[in-house]
MARZAVEX-881730 format. One line per field, with one value per residue (C-alpha): residue number from 1; residue in three letters; x, y, z. Coordinates in steps of 0.05 Angstrom, whole numbers, plus 5000, padded with zeros to 4 digits. Layout:
% residues N
zaba	c(NUM,...)
seba	c(ALA,...)
east	c(X,...)
north	c(Y,...)
up	c(Z,...)
% end
This chain:
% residues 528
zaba	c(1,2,3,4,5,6,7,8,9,10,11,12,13,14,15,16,17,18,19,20,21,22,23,24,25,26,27,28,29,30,31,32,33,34,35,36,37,38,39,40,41,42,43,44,45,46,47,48,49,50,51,52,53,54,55,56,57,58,59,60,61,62,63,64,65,66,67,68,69,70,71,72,73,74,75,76,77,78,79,80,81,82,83,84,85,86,87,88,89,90,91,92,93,94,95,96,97,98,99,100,101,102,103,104,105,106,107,108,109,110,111,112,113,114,115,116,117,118,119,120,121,122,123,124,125,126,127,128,129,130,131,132,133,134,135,136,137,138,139,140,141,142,143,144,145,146,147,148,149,150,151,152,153,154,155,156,157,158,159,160,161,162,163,164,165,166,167,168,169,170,171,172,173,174,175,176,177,178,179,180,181,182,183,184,185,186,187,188,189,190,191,192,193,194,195,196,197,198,199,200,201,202,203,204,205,206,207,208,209,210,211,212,213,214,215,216,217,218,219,220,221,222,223,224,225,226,227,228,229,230,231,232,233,234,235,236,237,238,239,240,241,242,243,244,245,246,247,248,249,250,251,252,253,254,255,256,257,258,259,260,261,262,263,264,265,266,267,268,269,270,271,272,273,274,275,276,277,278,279,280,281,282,283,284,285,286,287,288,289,290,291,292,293,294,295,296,297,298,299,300,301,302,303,304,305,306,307,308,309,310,311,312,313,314,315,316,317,318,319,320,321,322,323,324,325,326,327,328,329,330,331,332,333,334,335,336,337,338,339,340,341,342,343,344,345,346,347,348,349,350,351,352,353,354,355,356,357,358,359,360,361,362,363,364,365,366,367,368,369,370,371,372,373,374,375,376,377,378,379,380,381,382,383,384,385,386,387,388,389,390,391,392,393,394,395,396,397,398,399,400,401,402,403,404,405,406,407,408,409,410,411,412,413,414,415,416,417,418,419,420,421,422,423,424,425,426,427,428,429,430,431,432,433,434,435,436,437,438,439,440,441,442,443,444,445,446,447,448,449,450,451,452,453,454,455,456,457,458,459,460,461,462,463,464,465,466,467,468,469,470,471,472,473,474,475,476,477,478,479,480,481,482,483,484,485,486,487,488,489,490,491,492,493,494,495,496,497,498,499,500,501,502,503,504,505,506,507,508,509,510,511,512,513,514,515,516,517,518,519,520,521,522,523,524,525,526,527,528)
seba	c(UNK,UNK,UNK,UNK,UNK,UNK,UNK,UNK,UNK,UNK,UNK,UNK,UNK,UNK,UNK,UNK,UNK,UNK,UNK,UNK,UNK,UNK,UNK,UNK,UNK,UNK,UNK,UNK,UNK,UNK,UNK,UNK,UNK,UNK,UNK,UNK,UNK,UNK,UNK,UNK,UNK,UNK,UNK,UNK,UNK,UNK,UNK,UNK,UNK,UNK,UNK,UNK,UNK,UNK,UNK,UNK,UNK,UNK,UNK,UNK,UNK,UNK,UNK,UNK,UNK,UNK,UNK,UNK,UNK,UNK,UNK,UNK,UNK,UNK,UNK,UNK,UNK,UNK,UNK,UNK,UNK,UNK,UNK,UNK,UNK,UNK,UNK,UNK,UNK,UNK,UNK,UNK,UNK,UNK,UNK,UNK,UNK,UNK,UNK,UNK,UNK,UNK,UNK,UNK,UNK,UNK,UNK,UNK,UNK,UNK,UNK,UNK,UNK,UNK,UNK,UNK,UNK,UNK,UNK,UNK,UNK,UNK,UNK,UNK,UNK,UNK,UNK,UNK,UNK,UNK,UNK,UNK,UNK,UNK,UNK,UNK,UNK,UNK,UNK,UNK,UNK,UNK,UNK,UNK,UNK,UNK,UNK,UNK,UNK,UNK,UNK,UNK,UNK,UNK,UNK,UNK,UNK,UNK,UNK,UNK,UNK,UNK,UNK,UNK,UNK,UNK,UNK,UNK,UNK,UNK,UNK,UNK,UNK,UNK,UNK,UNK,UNK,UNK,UNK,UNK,UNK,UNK,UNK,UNK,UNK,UNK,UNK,UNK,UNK,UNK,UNK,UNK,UNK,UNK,UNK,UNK,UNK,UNK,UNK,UNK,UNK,UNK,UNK,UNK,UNK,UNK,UNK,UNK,UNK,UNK,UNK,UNK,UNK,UNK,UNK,UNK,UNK,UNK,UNK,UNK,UNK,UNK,UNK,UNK,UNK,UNK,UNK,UNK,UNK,UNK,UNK,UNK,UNK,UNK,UNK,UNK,UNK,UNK,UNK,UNK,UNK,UNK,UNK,UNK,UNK,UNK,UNK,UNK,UNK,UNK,UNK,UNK,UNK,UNK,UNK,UNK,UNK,UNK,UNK,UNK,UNK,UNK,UNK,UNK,UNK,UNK,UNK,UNK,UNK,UNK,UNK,UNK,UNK,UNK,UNK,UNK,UNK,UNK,UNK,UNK,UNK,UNK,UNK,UNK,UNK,UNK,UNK,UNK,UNK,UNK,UNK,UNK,UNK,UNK,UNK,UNK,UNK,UNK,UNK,UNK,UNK,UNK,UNK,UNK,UNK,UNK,UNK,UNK,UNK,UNK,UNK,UNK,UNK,UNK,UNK,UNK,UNK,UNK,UNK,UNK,UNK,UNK,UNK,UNK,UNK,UNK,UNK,UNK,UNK,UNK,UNK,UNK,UNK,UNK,UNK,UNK,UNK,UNK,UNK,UNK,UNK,UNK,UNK,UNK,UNK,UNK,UNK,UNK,UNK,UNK,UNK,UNK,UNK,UNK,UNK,UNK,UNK,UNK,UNK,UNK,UNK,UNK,UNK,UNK,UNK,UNK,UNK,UNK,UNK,UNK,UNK,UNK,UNK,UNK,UNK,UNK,UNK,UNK,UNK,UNK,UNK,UNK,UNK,UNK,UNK,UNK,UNK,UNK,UNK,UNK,UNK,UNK,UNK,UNK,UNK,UNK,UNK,UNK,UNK,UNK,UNK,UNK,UNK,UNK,UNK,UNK,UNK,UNK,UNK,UNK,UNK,UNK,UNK,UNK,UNK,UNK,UNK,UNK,UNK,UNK,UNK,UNK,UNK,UNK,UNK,UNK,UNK,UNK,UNK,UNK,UNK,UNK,UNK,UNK,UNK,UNK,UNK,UNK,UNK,UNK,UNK,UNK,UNK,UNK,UNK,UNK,UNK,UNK,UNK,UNK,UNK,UNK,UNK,UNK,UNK,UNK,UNK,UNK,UNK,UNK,UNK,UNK,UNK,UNK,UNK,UNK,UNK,UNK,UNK,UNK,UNK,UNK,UNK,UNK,UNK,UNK,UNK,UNK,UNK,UNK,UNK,UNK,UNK,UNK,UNK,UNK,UNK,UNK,UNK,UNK,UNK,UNK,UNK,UNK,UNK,UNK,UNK,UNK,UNK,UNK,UNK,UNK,UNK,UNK,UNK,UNK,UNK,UNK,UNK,UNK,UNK,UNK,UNK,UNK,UNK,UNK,UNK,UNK,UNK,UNK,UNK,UNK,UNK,UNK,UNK,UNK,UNK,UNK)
east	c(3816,3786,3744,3781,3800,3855,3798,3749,3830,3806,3786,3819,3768,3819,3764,3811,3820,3830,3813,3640,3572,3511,3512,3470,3435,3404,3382,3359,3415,3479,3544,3570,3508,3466,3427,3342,3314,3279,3224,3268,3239,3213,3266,3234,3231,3277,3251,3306,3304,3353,3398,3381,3425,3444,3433,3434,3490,3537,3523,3536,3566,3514,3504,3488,3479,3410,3381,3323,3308,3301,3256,3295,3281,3310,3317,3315,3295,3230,3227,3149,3172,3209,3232,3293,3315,3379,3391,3426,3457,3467,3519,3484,3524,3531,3555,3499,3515,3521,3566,3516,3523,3584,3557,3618,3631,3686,3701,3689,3655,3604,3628,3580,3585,3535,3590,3628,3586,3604,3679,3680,3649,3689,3758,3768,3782,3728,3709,3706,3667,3613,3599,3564,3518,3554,3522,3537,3503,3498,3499,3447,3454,3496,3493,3426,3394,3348,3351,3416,3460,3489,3507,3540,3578,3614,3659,3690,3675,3663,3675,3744,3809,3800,3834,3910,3899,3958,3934,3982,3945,3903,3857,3865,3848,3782,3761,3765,3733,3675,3668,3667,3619,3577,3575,3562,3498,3473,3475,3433,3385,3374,3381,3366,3319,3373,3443,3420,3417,3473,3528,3565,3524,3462,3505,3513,3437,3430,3483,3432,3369,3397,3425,3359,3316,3364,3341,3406,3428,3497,3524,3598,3631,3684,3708,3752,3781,3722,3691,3735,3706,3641,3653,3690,3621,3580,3615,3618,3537,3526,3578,3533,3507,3584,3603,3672,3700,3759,3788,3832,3874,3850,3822,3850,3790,3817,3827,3762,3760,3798,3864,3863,3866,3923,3953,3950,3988,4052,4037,4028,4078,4130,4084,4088,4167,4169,4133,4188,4244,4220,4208,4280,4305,4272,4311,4327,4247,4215,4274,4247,4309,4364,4333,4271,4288,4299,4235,4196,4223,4201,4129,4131,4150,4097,4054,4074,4059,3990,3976,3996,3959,3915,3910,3845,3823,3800,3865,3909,3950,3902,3872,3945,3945,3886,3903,3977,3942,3918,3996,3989,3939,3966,4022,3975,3984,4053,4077,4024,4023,4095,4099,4037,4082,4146,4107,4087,4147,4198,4161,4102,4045,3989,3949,3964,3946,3881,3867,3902,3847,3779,3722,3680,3615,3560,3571,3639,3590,3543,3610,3638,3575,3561,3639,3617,3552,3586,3642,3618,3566,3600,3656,3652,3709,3739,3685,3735,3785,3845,3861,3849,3895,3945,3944,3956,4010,4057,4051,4062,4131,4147,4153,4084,4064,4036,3970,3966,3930,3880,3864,3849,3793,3763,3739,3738,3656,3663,3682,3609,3569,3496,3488,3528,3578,3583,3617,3641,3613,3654,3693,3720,3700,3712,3744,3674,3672,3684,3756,3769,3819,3847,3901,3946,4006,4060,4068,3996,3987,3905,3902,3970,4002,3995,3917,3914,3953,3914,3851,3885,3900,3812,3794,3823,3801,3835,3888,3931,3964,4020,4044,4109,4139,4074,4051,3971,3907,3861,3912,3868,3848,3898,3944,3990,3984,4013,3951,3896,3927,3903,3842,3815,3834,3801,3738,3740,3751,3757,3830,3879,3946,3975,3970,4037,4054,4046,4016,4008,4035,4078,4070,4134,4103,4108,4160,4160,4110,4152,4163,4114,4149,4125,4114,4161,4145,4134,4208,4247,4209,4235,4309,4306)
north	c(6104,6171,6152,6125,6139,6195,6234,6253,6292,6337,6414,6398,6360,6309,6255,6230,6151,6170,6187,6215,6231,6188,6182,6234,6183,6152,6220,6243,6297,6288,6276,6347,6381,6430,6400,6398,6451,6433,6479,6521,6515,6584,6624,6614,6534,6520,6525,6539,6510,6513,6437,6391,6381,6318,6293,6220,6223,6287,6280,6349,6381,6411,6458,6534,6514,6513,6450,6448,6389,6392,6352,6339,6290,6222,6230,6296,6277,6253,6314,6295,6224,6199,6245,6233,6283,6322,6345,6414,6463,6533,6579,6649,6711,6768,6824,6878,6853,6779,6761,6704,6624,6577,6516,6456,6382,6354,6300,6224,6210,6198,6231,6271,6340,6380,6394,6432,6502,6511,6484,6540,6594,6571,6572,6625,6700,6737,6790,6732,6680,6732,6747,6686,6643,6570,6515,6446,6388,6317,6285,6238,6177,6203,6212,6247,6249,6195,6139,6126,6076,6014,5951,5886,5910,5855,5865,5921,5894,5815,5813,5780,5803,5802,5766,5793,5840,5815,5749,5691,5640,5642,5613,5670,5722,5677,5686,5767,5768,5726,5780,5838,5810,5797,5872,5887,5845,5867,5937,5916,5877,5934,6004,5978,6038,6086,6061,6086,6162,6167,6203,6263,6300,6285,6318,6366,6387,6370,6431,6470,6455,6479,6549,6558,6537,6581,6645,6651,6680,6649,6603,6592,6534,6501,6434,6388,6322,6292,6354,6383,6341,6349,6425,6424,6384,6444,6496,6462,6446,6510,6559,6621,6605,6605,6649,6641,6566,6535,6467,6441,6371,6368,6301,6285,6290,6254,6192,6182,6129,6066,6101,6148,6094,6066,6129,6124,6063,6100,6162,6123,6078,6154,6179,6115,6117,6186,6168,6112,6154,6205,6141,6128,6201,6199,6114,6133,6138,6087,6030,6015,6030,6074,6077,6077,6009,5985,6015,5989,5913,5923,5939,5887,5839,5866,5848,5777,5767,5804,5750,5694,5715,5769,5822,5800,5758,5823,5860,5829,5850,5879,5930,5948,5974,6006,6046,6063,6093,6147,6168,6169,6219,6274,6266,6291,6219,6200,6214,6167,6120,6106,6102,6045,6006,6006,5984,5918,5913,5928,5902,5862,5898,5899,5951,6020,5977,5968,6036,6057,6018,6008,5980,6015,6056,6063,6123,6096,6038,6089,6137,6061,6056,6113,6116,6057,6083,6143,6116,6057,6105,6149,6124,6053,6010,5945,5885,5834,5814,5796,5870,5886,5832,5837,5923,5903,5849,5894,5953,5916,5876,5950,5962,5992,5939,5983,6005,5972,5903,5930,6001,5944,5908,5973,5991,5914,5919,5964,5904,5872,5935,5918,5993,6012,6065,6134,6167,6214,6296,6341,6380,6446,6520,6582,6658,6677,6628,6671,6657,6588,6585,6518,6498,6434,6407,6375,6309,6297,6220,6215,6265,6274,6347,6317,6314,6401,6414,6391,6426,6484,6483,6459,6528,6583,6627,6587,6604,6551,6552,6500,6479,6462,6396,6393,6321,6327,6316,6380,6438,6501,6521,6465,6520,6539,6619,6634,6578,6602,6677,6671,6641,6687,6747,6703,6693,6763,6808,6761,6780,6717,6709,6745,6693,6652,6591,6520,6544,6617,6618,6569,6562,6528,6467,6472,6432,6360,6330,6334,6276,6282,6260,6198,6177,6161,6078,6088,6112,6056,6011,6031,6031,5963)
up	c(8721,8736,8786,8844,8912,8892,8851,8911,8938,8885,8901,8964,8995,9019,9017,8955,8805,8688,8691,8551,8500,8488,8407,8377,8331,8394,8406,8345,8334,8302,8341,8354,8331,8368,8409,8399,8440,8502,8539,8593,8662,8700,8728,8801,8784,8836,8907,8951,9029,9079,9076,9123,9185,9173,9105,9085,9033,9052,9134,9157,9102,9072,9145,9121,9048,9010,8979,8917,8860,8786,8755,8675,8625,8623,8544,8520,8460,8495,8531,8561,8577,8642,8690,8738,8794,8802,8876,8887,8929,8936,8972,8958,8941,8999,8951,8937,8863,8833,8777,8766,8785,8778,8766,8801,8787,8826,8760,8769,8724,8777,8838,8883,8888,8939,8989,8931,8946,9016,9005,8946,8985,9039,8994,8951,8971,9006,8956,8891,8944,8955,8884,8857,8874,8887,8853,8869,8843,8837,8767,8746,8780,8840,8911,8926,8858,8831,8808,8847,8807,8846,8806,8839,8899,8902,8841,8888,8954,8961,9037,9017,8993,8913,8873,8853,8790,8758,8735,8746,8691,8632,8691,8739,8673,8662,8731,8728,8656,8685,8746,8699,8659,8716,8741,8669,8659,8730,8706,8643,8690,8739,8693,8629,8612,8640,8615,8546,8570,8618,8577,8574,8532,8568,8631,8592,8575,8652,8658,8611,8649,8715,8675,8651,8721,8760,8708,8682,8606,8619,8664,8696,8706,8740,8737,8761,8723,8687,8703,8653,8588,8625,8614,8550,8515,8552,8518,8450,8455,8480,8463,8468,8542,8578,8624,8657,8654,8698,8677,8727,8713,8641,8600,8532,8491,8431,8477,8516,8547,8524,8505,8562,8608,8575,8578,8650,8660,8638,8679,8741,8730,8736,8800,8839,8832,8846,8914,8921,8908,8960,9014,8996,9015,9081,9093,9162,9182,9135,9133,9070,9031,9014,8931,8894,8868,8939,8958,8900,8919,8993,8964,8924,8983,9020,8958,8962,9031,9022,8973,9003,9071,9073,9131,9159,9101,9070,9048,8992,8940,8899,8966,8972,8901,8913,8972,8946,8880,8923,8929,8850,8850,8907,8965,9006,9051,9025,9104,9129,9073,9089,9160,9143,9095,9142,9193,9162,9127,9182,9245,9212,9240,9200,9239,9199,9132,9162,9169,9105,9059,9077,9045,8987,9019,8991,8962,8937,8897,8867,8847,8811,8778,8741,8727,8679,8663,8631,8606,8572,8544,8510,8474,8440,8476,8448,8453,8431,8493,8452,8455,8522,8537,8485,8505,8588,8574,8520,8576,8634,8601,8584,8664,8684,8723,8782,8750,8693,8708,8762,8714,8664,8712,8735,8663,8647,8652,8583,8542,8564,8573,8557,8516,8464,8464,8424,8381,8436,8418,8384,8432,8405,8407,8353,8362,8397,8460,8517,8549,8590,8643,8645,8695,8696,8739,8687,8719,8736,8721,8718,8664,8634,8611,8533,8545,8572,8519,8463,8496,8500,8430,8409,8450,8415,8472,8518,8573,8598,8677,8683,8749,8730,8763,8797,8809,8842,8806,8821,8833,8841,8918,8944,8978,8907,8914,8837,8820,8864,8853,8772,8790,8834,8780,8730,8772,8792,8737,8682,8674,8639,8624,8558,8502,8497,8442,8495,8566,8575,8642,8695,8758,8804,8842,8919,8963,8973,9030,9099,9138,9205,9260,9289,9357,9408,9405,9332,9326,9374,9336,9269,9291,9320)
% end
């Protein structure tokens, strides 16, 4: 589960989900093969104009930044065929000299991404932030661009609590197959034309088009999550047109998608404890428990009675998992997220909860969709259900029962997809890609350590930053000077860490979230 409410946390854009390639036969060009030329648009192809004030996907966001669109074929290898839009944005250099454009996806897949020029120019040290020209973009299918994907909203959002993702009965399993298959066949009914052409490697030429409208020999790149495979298929397609590349929180590319999820599972499973075992450290504010495993039975309480009664009719066991799998993902709300589950647990009000999790947006229903349309896309996932089943059940009797069950019915929809999926593109590059920064916090549970390592080890060129004991999804420009230290040198001079066997350099991971002190009634209540 890549996509999810803990993904938009990264690049710091505490908005806060594993964490790819259409086949090449349905393209005309081999799996991993160079791709078919396509005619490269005019250098001035892209006409700039200031951002509108208020835009109808971003709001204000976009204030200061440039806008333009880019017309690029729906199948490249019907390059005078259907065309769909991609909608960009530009943070211009100020230095009397560029270094050229960084092109930035924030992962997903399927998350938007035209804030991500102002937040970089915005972010990084003066002198690096006014050398290139900030691109930020939305995929095909996302936010701005068009067509926007948006496929039954109410798998995510029925106006209801959802039914508990752990399924009680052989009944209760039926009753979530039957909704995933639903979303599934309204995807095929509404983007049938377009579910066939909405992989990574189609991204990827995407990627290419914008290089080549912007006028630009080589383009940089840096990407977050997702965005990391997203970049890792650029440079393998197109090894000769890289500049400098950052991949932060890095996918496992031998494991896209299926066994990546699973992979997850396990990682979570570590993260959520951790989050319990700090609850437990700070007993005397939460009351939730003097030890993780006291902690984790006072969720699970909470759990129960979420079931059996609903906050609101709306929020059930199944919105509690979804708003605690933020904590997974970054203890940037661990603090809050607490104080929210003492206060239902301790003194039964349901109020913080409320505010905690909130319903899916609109853009949150486009981001779900093209999660699928991607995923599904480019990797061919198990069509027979025995295995999903059989694959949930043996990990969740192992003891990773917190993500395990509702990771399995976000990605459900793959078992039914109306297209079918990949092979996934070879993902590699030789002695004469340029150098690639990538950057990775050990205990990361949407993209486990295991998954940076082995694409350190496809890049020879490669450098590898490890946050040690580091726990967040997206670590550069989240406040980690030794992190954001190496990537501004990188950015700015090109200059890497020396060349080490395993990661090239380590990072110590910052201290634990700190308690915020709460409130004067907030704090007689919780020593009642």
């Amino acid at each position: 589960m890549l996509n999810d409410a803990g993904k938009r946390a990264a690049a710091g854009t505490a908005a806060a989900a594993v964490t790819l390639a259409v086949a090449g036969a349905a393209l005309g060009t081999p799996a991993g093969a160079a791709p078919a030329p396509h005619p490269e648009p005019r250098p001035a192809g892209l006409p700039w104009k200031s951002c509108p004030a208020k835009d109808p996907v971003e709001g204000t966001r976009l204030k200061g930044l440039q806008c333009a669109s880019l017309r690029v074929p729906l199948d490249y290898a019907d390059p005078a065929g259907r065309q769909i839009t991609l909608e960009l944005t530009r943070a211009r250099h100020t230095a009397s000299r560029s270094k050229g454009a960084v092109l930035l996806n924030r992962g997903g897949p399927g998350a938007h991404g035209r804030d991500l020029s102002g937040f970089f120019a915005g972010s990084l040290p003066k002198q690096v932030a006014a050398s290139y020209d900030w691109i930020g973009f939305d995929p095909r299918g996302v936010g701005a661009s068009r067509p926007e994907l948006i496929c039954d909203p109410g798998y995510q959002s029925p106006g209801r609590a959802r039914p508990d993702a752990v399924p009680a009965s052989a009944a209760e399993e039926e009753e979530w197959k039957a909704r995933a298959r639903h979303y599934a066949g309204d995807c095929a009914r509404r983007y049938g034309a377009v579910l066939p052409h909405m992989g990574t490697a189609d991204s990827a030429r995407d990627m290419d088009a914008v290089r080549a409208a912007l006028g630009q020999q080589k383009i940089s790149f840096f990407g977050y999550s997702y965005g990391t495979y997203l970049g890792a298929v650029y440079a393998t397609m197109y090894p000769q047109r890289v500049g400098r590349m950052v991949l932060d929180s890095v996918v496992r590319p031998s494991g896209v998608w299926y066994d990546d999820n699973l992979d997850q599972n396990v990682a979570f499973e570590k993260r959520i404890h951790a989050y319990f075992a700090w609850i437990a450290r700070h007993h005397k504010t939460y009351r939730l428990g003097d030890s993780g495993r006291k902690v984790a039975a006072a969720y699970a309480r909470v759990r129960a009675a979420l079931k059996a009664k609903p906050i609101d009719g709306r929020i059930g066991p199944s919105e509690l998992d979804e708003a605690f799998l933020a904590d997974g993902y970054g203890d940037y709300n661990w603090a809050a997220h607490a104080r929210a589950l003492s206060a239902y647990a301790v003194r039964h009000d349901p109020g913080p909860l409320r505010k905690v999790w909130q319903p899916p947006s609109r853009l949150d229903q486009n981001n779900y969709t093209v999660y699928n349309a991607v995923q599904c896309r480019d990797a061919a996932w198990p069509r027979d259900w025995r295995r999903w089943h059989a694959d949930s059940e043996r990990l969740y009797r192992r003891g990773y029962r917190f993500e395990t069950w509702s990771n399995t019915w976000y990605n459900a929809p793959c078992a039914f997809w109306g297209v079918p999926g990949g092979p996934p593109p070879r993902v590699g590059g030789g002695s004469a890609l340029p150098p690639i920064l990538m950057v990775q916090a050990t205990e990361d549970a949407a993209t486990p350590y295991p998954g940076a390592l082995e694409m350190h080890r496809r890049f020879p060129t490669s450098r590898l930053l490890v946050q040690a004991d580091g726990g967040n999804h997206g670590v550069s420009l989240s406040g980690d000077r030794c992190v954001d230290g190496a990537v501004a040198a990188y950015l700015s001079g090109g200059r890497l860490p020396a060349s080490r066997p395993g990661p090239d350099q380590k990072c110590a991971a910052g201290p634990e979230p700190v308690v915020a002190k709460a409130g004067r009634a907030e704090q007689a209540a919780a020593h009642r």
